[in-house]
Backbone as ProteinMPNN parsed JSONL, in Angstrom:
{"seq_chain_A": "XXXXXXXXXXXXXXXXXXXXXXXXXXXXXXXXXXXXXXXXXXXXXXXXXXXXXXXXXXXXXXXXXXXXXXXXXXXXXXXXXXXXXXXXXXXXXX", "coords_chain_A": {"N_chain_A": [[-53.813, -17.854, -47.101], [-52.283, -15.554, -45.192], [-50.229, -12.236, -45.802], [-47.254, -11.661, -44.337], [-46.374, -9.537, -41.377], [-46.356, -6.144, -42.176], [-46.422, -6.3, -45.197], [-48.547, -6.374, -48.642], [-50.94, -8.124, -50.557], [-49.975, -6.713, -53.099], [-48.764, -5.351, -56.616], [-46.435, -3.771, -57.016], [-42.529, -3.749, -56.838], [-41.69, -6.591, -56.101], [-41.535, -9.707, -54.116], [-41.451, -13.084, -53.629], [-42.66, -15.211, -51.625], [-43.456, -18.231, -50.207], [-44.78, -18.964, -52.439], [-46.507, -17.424, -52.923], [-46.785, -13.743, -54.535], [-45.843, -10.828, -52.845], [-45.895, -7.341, -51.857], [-43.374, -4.835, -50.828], [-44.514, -2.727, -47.528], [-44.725, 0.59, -48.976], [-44.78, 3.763, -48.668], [-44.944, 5.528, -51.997], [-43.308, 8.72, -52.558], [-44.257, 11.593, -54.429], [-42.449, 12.741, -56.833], [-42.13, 16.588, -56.635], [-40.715, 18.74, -58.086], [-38.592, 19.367, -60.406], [-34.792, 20.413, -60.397], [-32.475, 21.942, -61.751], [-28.801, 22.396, -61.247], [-26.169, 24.294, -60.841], [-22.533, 22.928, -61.169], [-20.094, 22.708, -61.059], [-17.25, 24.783, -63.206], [-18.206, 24.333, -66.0], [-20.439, 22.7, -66.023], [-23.662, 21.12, -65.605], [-26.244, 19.817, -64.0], [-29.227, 17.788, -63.468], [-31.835, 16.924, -61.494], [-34.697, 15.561, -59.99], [-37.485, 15.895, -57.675], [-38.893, 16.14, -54.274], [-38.198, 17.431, -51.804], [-36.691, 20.381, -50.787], [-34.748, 21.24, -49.129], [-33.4, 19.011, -48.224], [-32.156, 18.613, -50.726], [-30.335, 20.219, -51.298], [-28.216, 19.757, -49.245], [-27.631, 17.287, -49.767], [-26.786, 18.16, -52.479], [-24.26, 19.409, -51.266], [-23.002, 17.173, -50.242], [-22.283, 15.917, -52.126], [-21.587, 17.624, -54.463], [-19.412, 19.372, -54.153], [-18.774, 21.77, -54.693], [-20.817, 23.257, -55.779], [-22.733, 25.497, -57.256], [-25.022, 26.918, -57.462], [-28.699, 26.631, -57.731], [-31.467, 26.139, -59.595], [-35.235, 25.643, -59.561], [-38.472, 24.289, -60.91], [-41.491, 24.063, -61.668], [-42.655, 20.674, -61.82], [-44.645, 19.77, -63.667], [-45.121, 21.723, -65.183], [-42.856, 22.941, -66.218], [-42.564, 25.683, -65.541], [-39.948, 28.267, -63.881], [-39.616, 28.041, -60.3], [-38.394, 29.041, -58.179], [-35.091, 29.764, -56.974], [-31.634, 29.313, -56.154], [-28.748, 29.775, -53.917], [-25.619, 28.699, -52.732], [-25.534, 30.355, -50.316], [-27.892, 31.406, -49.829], [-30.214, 29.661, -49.191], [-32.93, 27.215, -49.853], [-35.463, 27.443, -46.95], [-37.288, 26.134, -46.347], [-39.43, 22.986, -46.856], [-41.095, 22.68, -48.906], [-42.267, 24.711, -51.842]], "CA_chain_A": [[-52.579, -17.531, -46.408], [-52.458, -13.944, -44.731], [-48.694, -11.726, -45.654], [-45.913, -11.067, -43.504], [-46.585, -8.084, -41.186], [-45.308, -5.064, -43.516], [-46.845, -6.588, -46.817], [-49.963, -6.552, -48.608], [-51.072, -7.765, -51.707], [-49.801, -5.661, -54.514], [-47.911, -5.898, -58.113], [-44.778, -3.182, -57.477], [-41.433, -4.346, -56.25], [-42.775, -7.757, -55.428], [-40.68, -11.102, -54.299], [-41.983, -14.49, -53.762], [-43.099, -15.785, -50.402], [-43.961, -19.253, -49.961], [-45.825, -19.25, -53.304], [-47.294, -16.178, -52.729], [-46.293, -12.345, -54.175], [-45.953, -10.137, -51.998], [-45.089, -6.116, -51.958], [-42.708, -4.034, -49.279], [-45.868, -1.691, -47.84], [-43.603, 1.918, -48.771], [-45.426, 5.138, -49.362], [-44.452, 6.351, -52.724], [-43.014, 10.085, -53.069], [-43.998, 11.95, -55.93], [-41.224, 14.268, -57.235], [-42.626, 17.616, -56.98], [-39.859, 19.588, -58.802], [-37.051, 19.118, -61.295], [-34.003, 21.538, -60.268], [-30.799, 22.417, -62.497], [-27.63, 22.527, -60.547], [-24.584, 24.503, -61.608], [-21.584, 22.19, -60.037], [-18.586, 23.442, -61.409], [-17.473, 26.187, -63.919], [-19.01, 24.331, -66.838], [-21.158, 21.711, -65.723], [-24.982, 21.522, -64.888], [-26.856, 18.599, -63.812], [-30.36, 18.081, -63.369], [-32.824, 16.278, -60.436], [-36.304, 15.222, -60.109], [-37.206, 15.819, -56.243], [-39.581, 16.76, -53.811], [-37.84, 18.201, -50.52], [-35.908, 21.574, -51.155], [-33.447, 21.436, -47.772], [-32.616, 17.681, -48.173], [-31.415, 18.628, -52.07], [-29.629, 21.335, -50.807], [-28.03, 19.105, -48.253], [-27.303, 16.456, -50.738], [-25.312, 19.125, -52.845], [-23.335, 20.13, -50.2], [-21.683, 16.251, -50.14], [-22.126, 15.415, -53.4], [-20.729, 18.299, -55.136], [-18.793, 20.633, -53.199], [-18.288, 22.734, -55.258], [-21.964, 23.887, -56.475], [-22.925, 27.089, -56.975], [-26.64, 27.43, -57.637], [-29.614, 25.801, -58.371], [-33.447, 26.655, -60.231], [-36.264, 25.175, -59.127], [-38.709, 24.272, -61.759], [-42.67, 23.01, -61.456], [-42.457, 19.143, -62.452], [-45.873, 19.676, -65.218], [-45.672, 23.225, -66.259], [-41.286, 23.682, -66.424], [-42.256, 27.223, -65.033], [-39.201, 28.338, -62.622], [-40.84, 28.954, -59.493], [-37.314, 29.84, -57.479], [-33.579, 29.69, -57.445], [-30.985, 29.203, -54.438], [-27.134, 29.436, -53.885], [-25.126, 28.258, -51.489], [-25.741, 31.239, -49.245], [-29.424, 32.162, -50.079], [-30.606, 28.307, -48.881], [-34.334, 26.283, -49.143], [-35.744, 27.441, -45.427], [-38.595, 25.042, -46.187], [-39.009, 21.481, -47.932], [-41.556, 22.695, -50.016], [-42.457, 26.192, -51.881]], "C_chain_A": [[-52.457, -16.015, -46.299], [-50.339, -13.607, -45.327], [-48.136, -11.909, -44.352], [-46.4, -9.973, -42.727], [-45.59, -7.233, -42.112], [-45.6, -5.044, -44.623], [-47.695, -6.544, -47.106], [-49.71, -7.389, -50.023], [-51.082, -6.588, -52.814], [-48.844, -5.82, -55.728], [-46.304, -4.737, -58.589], [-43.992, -4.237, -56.572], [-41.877, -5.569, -55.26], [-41.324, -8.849, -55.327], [-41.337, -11.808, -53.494], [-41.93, -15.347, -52.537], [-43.662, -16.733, -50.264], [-45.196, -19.241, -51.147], [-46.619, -18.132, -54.035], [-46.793, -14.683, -53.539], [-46.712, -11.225, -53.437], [-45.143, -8.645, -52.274], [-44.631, -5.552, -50.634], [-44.332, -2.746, -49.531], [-44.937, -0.483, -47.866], [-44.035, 2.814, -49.053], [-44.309, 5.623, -50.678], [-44.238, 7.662, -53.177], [-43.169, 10.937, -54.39], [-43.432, 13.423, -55.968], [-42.403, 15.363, -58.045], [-42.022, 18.532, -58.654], [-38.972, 19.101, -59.475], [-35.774, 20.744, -61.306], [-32.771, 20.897, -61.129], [-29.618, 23.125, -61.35], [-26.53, 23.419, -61.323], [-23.612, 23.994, -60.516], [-20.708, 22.183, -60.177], [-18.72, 24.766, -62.684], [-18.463, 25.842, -64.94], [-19.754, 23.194, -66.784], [-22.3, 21.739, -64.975], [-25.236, 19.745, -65.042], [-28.306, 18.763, -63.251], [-31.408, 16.507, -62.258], [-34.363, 16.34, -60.787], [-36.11, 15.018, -58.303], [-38.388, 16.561, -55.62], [-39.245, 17.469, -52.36], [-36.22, 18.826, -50.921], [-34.343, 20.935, -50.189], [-32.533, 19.92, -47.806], [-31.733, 17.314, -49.886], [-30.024, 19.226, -51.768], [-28.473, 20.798, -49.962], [-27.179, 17.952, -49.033], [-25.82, 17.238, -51.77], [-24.027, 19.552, -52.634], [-22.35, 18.326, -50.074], [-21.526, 15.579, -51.195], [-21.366, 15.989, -54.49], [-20.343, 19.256, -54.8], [-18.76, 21.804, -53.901], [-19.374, 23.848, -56.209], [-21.898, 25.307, -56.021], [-24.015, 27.566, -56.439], [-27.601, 26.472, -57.91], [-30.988, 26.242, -58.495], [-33.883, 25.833, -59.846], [-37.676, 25.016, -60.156], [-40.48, 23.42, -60.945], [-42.378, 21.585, -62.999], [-43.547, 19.341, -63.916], [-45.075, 20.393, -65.905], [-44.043, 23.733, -66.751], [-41.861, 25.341, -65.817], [-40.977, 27.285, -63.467], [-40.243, 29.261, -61.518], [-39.513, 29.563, -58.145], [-35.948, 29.47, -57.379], [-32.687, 29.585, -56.049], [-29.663, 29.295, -54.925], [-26.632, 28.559, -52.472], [-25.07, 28.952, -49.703], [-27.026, 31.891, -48.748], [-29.856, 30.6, -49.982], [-31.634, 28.43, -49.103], [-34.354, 26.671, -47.625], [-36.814, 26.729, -45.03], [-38.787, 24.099, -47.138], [-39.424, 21.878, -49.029], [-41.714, 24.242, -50.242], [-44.153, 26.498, -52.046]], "O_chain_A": [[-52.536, -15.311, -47.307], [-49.441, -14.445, -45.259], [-48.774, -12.343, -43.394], [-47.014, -9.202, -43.464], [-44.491, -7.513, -42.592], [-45.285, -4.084, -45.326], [-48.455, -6.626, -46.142], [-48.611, -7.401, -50.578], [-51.974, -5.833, -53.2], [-48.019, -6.715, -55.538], [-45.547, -4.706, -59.56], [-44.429, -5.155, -55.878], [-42.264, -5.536, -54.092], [-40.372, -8.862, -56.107], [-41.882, -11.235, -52.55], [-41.073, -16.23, -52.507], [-44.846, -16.436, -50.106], [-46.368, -19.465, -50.846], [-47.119, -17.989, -55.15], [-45.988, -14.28, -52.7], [-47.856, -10.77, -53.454], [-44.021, -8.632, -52.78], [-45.239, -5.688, -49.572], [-44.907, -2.234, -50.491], [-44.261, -0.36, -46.844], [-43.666, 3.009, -50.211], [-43.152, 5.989, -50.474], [-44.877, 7.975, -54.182], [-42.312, 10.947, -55.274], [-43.688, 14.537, -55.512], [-43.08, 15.314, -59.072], [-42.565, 18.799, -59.726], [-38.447, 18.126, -58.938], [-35.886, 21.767, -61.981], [-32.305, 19.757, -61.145], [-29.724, 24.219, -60.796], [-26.139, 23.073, -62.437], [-23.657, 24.348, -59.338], [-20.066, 21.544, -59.344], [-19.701, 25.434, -63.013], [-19.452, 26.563, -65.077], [-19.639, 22.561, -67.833], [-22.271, 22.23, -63.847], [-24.747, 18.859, -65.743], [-28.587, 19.781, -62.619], [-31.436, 15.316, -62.569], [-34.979, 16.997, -61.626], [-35.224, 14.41, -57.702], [-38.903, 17.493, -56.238], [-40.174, 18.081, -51.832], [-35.155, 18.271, -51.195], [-33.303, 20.401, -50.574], [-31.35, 19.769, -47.503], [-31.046, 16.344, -50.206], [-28.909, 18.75, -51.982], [-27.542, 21.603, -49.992], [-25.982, 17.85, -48.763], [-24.606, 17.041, -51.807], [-23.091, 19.904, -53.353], [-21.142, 18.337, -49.839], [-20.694, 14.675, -51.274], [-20.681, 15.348, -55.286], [-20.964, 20.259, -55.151], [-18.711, 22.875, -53.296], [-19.073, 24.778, -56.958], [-21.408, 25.965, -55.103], [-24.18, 28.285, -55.454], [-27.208, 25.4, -58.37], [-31.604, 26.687, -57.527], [-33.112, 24.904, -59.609], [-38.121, 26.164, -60.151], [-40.57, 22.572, -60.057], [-42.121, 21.541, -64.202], [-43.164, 19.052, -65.05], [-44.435, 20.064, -66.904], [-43.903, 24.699, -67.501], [-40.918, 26.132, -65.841], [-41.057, 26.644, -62.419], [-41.0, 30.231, -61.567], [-39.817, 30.426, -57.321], [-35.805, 28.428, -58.019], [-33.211, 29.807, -54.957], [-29.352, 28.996, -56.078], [-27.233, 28.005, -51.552], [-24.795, 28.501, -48.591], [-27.243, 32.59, -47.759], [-29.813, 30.179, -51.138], [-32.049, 29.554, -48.823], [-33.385, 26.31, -46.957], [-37.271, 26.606, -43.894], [-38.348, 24.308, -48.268], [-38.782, 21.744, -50.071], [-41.463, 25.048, -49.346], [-44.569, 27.656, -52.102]]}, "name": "protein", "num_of_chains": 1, "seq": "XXXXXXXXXXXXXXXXXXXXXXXXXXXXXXXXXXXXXXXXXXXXXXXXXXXXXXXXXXXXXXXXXXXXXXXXXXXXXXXXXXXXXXXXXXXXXX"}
């Protein structure tokens, strides 16, 4: 018995087709970066993410009220750059 167009054989996020499992075919993203938010006076919060402008973007309706945010390599924790609300991401990645 052949899938569904869209499916293949595989063992993530799988549900049960005439007998069969089956996976959604979905390219998985791997989070480049982990950034620290400051989102009010005393409150930080922290992401796992790989596109700068769509964080940035996210911020902007999630917490109005952010200030800043570091940019961090996902292995090594080295900060590799920092942003505000006025000094934006001008590209997904760095």
């Amino acid at each position: 018995m052949c899938p569904p167009d869209g499916l293949n054989e595989a063992t993530e996020t799988s549900f049960l087709h005439h007998s069969s499992v089956y996976t959604v075919n979905t390219p998985t993203k791997e989070k480049k970066y982990k950034c620290i938010a400051k989102v009010g006076n005393e409150k930080f919060v922290k992401y796992r993410l790989s596109n700068l402008i769509s964080f940035a973007n996210f911020l902007d309706r999630a917490w109005k009220d952010w200030r800043w945010f570091n940019v961090y390599d996902k292995r090594t924790g080295e900060q590799l750059a920092n942003y505000t609300r006025k000094n934006r991401p001008t590209s997904k990645h760095l």
